[in-house]
C-alpha positions in Angstrom: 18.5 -39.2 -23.9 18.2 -40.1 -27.6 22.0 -39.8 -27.8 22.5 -42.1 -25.3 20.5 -44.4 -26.7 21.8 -44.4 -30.5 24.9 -44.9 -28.8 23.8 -48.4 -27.3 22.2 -49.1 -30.5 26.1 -49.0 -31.9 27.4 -51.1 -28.9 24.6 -53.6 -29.7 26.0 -53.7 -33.4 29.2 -53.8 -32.9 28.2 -57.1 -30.2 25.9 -58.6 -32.9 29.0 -58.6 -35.7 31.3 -60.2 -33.0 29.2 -62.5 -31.7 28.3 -63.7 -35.1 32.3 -63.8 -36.6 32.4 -66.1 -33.2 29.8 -68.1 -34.4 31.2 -68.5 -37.6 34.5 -69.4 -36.3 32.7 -72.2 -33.7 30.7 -74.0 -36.9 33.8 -74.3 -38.8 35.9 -75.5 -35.9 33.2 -78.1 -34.9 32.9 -79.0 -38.6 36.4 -79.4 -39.5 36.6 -81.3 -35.5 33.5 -83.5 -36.7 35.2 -83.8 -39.9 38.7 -84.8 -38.8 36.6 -86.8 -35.9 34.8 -89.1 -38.7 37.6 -89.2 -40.6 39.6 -90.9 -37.2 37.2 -92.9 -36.7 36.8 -94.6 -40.1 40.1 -95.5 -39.3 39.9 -96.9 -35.9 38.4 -100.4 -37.0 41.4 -100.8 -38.9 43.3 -99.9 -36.5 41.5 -101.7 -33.8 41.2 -104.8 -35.7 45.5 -104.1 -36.3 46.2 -103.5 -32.2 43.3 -105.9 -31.6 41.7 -103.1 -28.9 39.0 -105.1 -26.1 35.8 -104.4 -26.8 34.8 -102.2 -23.3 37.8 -100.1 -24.2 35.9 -99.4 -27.9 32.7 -98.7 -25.7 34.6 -95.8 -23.3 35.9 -94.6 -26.6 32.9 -94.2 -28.4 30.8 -92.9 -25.1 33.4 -90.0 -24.8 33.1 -89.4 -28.7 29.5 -88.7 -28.1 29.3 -87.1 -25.1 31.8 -84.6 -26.7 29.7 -84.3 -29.7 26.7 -83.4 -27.8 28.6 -80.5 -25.9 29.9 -78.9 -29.1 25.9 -79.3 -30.7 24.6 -77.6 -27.0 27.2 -74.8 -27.4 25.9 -74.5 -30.9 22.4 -74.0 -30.2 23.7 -71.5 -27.2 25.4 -69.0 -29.5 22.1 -68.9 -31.5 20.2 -68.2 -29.0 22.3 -65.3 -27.5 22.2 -64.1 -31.1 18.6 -64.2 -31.1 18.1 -62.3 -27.7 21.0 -60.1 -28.8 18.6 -58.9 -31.9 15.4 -59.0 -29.8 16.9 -56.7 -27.5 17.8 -54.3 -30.8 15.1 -54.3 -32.1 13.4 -53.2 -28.6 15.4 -50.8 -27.8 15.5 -49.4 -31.5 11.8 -49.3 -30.8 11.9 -47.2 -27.7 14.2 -44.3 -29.0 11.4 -44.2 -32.0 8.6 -44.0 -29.1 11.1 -41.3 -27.2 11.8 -39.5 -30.1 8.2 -38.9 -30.8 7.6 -38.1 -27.3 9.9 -35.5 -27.6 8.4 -34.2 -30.6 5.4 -33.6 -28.9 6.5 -32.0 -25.8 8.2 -29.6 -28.2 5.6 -28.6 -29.8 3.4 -28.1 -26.7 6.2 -26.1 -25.5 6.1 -23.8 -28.5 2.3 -23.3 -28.5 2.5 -22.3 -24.7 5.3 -20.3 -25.3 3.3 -18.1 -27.9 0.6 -17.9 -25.5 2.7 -16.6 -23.1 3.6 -14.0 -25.8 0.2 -13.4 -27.0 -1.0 -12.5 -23.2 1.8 -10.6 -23.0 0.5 -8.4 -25.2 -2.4 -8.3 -24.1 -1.1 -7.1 -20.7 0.6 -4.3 -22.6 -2.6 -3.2 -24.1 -4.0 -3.1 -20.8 -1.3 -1.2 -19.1 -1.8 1.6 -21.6 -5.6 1.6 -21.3 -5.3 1.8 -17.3 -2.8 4.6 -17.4 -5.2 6.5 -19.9 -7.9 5.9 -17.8 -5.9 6.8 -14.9 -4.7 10.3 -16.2 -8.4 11.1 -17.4 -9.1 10.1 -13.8 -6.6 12.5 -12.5 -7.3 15.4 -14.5 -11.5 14.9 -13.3 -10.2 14.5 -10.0 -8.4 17.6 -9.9 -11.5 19.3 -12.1 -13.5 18.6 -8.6 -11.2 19.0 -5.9 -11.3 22.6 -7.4 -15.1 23.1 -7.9 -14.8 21.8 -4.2 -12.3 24.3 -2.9 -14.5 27.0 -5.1 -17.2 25.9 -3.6 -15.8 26.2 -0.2 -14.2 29.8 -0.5 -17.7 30.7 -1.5 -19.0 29.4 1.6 -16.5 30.9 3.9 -17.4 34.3 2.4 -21.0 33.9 2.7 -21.1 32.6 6.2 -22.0 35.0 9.4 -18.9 36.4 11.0 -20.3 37.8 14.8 -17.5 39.7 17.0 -16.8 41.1 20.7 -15.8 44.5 20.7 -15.1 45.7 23.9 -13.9 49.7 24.4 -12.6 52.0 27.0 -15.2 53.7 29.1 -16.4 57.0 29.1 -17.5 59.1 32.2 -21.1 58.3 30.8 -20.9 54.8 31.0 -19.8 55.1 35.0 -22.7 55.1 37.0 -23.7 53.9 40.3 -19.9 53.9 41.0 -19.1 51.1 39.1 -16.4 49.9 36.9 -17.7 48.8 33.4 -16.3 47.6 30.3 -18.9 49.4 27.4 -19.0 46.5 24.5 -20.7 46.2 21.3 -21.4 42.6 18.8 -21.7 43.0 15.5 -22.2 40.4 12.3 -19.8 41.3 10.1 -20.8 38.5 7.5 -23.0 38.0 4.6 -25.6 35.5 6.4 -27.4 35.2 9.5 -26.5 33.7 12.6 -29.3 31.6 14.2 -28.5 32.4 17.7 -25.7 33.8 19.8 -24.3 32.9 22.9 -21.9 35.3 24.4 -20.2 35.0 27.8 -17.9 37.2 29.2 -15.8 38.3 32.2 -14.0 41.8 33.0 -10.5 41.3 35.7 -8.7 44.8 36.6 -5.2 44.0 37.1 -2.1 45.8 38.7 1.0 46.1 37.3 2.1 43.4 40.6 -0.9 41.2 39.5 -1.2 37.9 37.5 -4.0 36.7 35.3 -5.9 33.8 35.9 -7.9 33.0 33.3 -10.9 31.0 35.0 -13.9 29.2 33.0 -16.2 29.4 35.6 -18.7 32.6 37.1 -18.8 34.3 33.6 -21.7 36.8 32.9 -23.8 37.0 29.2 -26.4 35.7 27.4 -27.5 33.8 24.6 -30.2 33.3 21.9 -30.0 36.3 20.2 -30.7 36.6 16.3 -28.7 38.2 14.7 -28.6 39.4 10.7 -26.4 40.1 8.5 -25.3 43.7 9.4 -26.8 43.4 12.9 -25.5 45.0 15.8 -26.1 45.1 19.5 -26.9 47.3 20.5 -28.3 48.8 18.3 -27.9 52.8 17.6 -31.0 54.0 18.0 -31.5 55.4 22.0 -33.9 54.3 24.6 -35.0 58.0 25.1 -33.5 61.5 23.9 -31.0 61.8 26.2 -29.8 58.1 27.7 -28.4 56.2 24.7 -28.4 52.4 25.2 -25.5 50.6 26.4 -23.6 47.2 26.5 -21.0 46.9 29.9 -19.5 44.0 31.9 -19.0 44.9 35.2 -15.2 44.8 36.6 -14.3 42.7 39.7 -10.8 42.7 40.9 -8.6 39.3 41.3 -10.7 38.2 44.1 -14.2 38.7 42.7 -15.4 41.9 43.8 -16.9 44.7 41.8 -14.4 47.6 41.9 -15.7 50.9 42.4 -15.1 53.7 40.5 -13.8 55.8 43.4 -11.2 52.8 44.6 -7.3 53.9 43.7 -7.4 50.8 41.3 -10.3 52.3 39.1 -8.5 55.6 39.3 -5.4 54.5 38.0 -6.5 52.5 35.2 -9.0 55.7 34.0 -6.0 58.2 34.6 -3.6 56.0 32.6 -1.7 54.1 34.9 0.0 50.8 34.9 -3.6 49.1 35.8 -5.4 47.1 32.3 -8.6 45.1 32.3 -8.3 41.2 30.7 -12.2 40.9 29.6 -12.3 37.4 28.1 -14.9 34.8 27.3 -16.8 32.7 25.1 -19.0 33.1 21.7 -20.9 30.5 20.0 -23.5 30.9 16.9 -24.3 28.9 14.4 -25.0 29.7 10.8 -26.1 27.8 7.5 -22.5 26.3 7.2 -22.2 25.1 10.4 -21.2 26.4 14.1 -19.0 28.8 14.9 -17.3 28.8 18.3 -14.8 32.1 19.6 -12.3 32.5 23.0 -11.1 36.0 23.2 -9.5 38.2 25.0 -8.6 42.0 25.1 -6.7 43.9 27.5 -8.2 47.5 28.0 -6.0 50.8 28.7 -5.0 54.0 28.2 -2.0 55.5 26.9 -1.7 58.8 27.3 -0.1 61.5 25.0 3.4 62.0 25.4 3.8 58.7 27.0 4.5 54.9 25.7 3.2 51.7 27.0 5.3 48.4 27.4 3.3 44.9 27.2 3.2 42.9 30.4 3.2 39.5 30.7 -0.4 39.8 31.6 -1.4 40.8 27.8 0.7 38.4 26.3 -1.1 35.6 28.9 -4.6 37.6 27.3 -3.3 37.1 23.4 -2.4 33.3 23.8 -6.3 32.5 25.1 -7.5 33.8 21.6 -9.3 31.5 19.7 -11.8 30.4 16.6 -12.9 26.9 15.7 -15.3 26.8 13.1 -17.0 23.5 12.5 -18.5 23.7 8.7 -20.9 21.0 8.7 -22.4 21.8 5.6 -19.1 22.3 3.9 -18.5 20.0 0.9 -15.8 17.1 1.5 -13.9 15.2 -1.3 -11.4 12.1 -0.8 -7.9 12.9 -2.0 -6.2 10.0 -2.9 -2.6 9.4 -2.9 -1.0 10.4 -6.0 0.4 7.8 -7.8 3.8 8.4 -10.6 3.3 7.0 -13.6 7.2 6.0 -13.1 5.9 4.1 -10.0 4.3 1.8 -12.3 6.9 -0.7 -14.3 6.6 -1.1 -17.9 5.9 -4.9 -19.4 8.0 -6.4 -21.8 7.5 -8.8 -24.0 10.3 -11.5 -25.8 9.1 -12.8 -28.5 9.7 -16.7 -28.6 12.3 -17.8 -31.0 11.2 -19.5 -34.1 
């Protein structure tokens, strides 16, 4: 812009010098034509008085004279003033590119102070990148400081919490009476702490080599709110009386509900070492300091006898897939993991410095 305008300043000089050689040239021609004019008509009384003119002739004469007199004084007057509004127009103008210059002066300046602000809060931004990933490792390292007083803390619990179990065994000829089939059975808690109460349910299924298990959740046999310690075990080993020790059994029904008997062919088989196996499954359930502990088990129950091998059915692999422990620690500790974050996740800032 201030180019542009310095070059119309030139235009408006170069203008000004010819419209004032112009002028020039005009006043000399109208004073030499005034001059040659007066000179002309100095002469033309002579001259009219020698051709003896009429008089209205003299008047057209002398109107013309005048009128053309007065059009060279207008043209004059004219120039001048196109002269005048040629330098008024200057000097505006000249006045502008001073007002646009200092305009531009200004906005330069502001540009330069908000550039170095920029810079300085730059800078600052840098500063504060480095503080948060300072922060943010110190964060880390605490973080991961807990996580493993947590997990410590968590171990310790695990070991220190009541572990109850379902033992079921083959049976002796001492368990058999009143020609029933049982299942003898013991629970014991295995842990370091007490569970509040237990709630054991069970079931007992003999099953020939042609049968298949149904696991079922209903009709199941047990009881619940026992107490048991730490060390605890049911029962217990000392005896009823001298002779009779006590004793834990399920009764066994076949796959149609019914108590088998000791003396039916099934019962014989499975005792002698046949194909025949029990499936006793069920439920536990106790609760401890850390929180409640729930079991699904189930054990198949034979005989192998010397000499002889056994080959798993698909009855005992039906039996292993029903196993199961959930433990709910309630009282367990908890701690938010949060997503690690890379430091090279996090650009760096740089800064240009603005030029001077």
């Amino acid at each position: 812009m201030p180019d542009n305008l310095e070059q119309l300043l030139d235009d408006l000089r170069v203008l000004l010098d010819a419209i004032k050689g112009s002028l020039q040239e005009q006043i000399r021609a109208i004073r030499d034509t005034s001059e040659t004019t007066n000179e002309t008509w100095k002469k033309i009384p002579t001259y009219l008085s020698e051709l003896c003119i009429p008089a209205d002739e003299r008047a057209k004469a002398d109107a013309h004279r005048k009128k053309q007199h007065r059009q060279q004084i207008w043209l004059t007057w004219g120039t001048w003033l196109a002269f005048i509004a040629a330098g008024v127009y200057a000097g505006v103008a000249t006045r502008q590119l001073r007002t646009m210059n200092k305009t531009y002066g200004e906005i330069e300046k502001q540009t330069k102070a908000a550039q170095n602000a920029a810079y300085a809060a730059c800078l600052n931004a840098q500063v504060a990148q480095a503080t948060f990933l300072q922060v943010k490792s110190s964060a880390s390292d605490s973080h991961a400081a807990t996580i493993a007083t947590v997990e410590q803390a968590a171990v310790g619990i695990e070991t220190e919490r009541a572990i109850v179990s379902f033992s079921p065994r083959f049976p002796i000829p001492e368990n058999l009476i009143n020609n029933q089939l049982v299942i003898p059975f013991s629970l014991k808690n295995d842990g370091k702490s007490a569970a509040l109460s237990v709630t054991v349910e069970f079931k007992a299924i003999l099953l020939g080599e042609k049968d298949t298990l149904q696991i079922t959740e209903k009709n199941f046999e047990g009881w619940k709110g026992k107490y048991f310690a730490a060390g605890d075990e049911f029962p217990g080993k000392a005896s009823i009386s001298e002779h009779k020790p006590m004793t834990a059994a399920v009764l066994v029904r076949d796959t149609k509900g019914a108590v088998v008997a000791v003396s039916s062919q099934g019962a014989k088989d499975f005792l002698s070492g046949g194909q025949e196996i029990v499936a006793v499954y069920g439920h536990l359930e106790y609760p401890d300091f850390s929180g409640i502990h729930k079991v699904r088990f189930c054990y198949p129950i034979f005989i192998v006898l010397a000499g002889t091998g056994h080959k798993i059915s698909a009855n005992e692999i039906t039996c292993a897939k029903y196993n199961h422990q959930n433990d709910q620690y309630t009282a367990m500790p908890k701690i938010n993991t949060p997503t690690p974050m890379s430091l090279d996740q996090i650009p760096p800032i740089n800064c240009e410095k603005p030029r001077e």
